[in-house]
Residue, then its C-alpha position, 0 to 999 in steps of 0.5 A: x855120561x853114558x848116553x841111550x842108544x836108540x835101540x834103548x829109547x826106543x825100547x823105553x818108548x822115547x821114539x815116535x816110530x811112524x805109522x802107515x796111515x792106510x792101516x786098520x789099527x782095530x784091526x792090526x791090534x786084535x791080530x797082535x792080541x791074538x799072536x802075543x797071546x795079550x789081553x789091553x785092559x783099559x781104565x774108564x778115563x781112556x780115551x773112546x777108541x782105547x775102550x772100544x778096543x780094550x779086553x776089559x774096562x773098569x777102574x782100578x779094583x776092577x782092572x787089578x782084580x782081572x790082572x791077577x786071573x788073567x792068562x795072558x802072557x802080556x798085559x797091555x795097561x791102558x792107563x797110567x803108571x801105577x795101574x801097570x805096576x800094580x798089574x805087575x805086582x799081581x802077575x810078576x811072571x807076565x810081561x806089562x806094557x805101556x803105551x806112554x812111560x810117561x803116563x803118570x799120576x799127580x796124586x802118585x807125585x803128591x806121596x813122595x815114599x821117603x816123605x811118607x815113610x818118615x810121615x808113617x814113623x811118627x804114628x808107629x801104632x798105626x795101620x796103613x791104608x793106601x789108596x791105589x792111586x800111589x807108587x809101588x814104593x809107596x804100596x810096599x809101606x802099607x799094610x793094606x791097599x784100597x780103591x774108591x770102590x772098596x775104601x770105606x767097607x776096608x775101613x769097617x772091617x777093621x776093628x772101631x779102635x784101630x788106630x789108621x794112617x790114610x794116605x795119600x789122597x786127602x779127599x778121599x780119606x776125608x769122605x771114608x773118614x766122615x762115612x765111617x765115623x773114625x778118625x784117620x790120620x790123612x797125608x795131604x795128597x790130592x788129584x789135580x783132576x778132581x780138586x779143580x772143579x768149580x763150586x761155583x760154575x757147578x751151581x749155575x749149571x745146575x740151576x740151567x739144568x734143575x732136573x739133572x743128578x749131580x754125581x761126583x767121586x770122592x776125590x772131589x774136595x768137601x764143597x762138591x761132594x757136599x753139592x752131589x745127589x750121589x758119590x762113588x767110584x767111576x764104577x759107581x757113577x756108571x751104575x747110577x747113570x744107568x739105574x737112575x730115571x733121571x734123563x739128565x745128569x752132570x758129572x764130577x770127574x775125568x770126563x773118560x768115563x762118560x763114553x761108557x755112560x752114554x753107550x749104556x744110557x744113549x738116551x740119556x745126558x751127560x754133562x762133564x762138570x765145569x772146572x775152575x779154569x777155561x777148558x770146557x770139561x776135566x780130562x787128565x792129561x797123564x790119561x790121554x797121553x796114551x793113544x789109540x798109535x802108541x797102543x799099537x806100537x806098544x803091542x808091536x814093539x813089546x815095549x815099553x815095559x813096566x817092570x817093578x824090582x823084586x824086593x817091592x813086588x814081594x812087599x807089595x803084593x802083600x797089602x794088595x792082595x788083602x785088599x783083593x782078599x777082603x773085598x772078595x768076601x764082601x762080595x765087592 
């Protein structure tokens, strides 16, 4: 069996190169930003320092819209996998790098392609409707791609009696489901981030706090959505906190984006919600795989690279690019 050189680990992002302590890494990244001509675009569950220093933050209808009209040569995708590859797909010609290979999804994991492909052959008559948070493999079998923010309105602008298969999060597509009023087929995907949280430790924290909003994203499952004074995207949740009077408010998914809320709001109180095992709060741990180190590296070293094979970017850019279509006539 072939074995890597250490130039290709190192290329693929399997080397630890160490890093001079004495350095200013906010300093050295804005340099590297400046010579390679490259734009760090940042989901809200990265860790502080990652957002701090990122070009443009947001989650992920709003990071694949700025990938798509960014001129930046190389875009550097603080996030996890499938948020690169879809960086990809809309700017095949650019070079996409990220921090940490490893960073995946476990909702991605949950849809296996070929699984899906059989699943997607027993309902011919069909439409596809893929959440983002999939493979590009997966996004090459659908007919349209959604996110969090745009789901429900995709949903609504298709005709009432079209027939559609929703995947992968089951979640998700059982909020747009009862929100819409249609009846979609749902693959039984999930995120072990947003299906652990506790009902029951989330009712003891809001009687501690009975002032506070509870707000949650709809990949939470059905008995703590049903708990929220609000439901929406990470987008969604941030424009609420900040809109809202209330002072205090408890918050239902990974607990990155509460940063943002509290440099928005910094009078105002943010509690991440409880899980259901002993951490203290809800953090994906394929998230904060990337580091403010590994960015660096990355941008340094131009690896590790993300790369999609033609035949899917082609397949790919399609369902997405009507999302993207459709959501820019809806003014989302």
């Amino acid at each position: 069996m072939k074995m890597d050189t250490f130039e290709e680990l190192n290329r693929k992002g399997f080397v630890e190169e160490k890093i001079d302590p004495t350095l200013d890494l906010f300093v050295e990244i804005e340099k590297l930003k400046k010579e390679k001509n490259a734009i760090v675009l940042a989901h809200y569950y990265q860790e502080p320092d990652i957002q701090d220093i990122a070009d443009y933050i947001g989650d992920s209808l709003g990071l694949s819209q700025e990938a798509a009209r960014t001129d930046a040569e190389v875009i550097v995708f603080a996030g996890v996998h499938f948020m690169a590859e879809t960086a990809k797909i809309l700017s095949p010609e650019k070079k996409v790098l990220l921090p940490d290979l490893k960073a995946g999804c476990s909702l991605a994991d949950s849809c296996p392609p070929h699984l899906f492909k059989k699943f997607k052959e027993k309902y011919p008559d069909h439409v596809v409707i893929t959440y983002v948070n999939c493979t590009a493999e997966l996004k090459a079998l659908s007919d349209i791609v959604c996110t969090s923010t745009n789901a429900v309105q995709i949903v609504e602008s298709l005709p009432k009696d079209t027939k559609i298969i929703f995947g992968p999060d089951k979640n998700l597509g059982a909020w747009v489901a009862k929100k819409t009023g249609r009846d979609l087929v749902l693959w039984n995907g999930a995120c072990m981030v947003h299906e652990i949280f506790s009902r029951e430790k989330i009712t003891k924290l809001k009687a501690r706090h009975p002032n506070a909003k509870f707000i949650a994203h709809p990949e939470c499952e059905e008995a703590v959505l049903e708990m929220a004074d609000y439901i929406g995207s990470t987008t969604g949740l941030l424009k609420y906190s900040t809109n809202s009077d209330a002072q205090e408010f408890i918050v239902a998914t990974e607990s990155g984006i509460i940063h943002q809320m509290e440099k928005a709001n910094p009078t105002k109180t943010f509690i991440p919600a409880p899980p259901n095992n002993n951490c203290a709060c809800n953090d994906c741990p394929y998230m904060k795989r990337n580091t403010l180190e590994k960015l660096y590296l990355c941008l340094k070293n131009g690896s590790p690279e993300v790369t999609v094979p033609a035949d899917i970017i082609v397949q790919a850019r399609k369902p997405i690019e009507r999302m993207l279509e459709i959501s820019a006539a809806l003014g989302l």
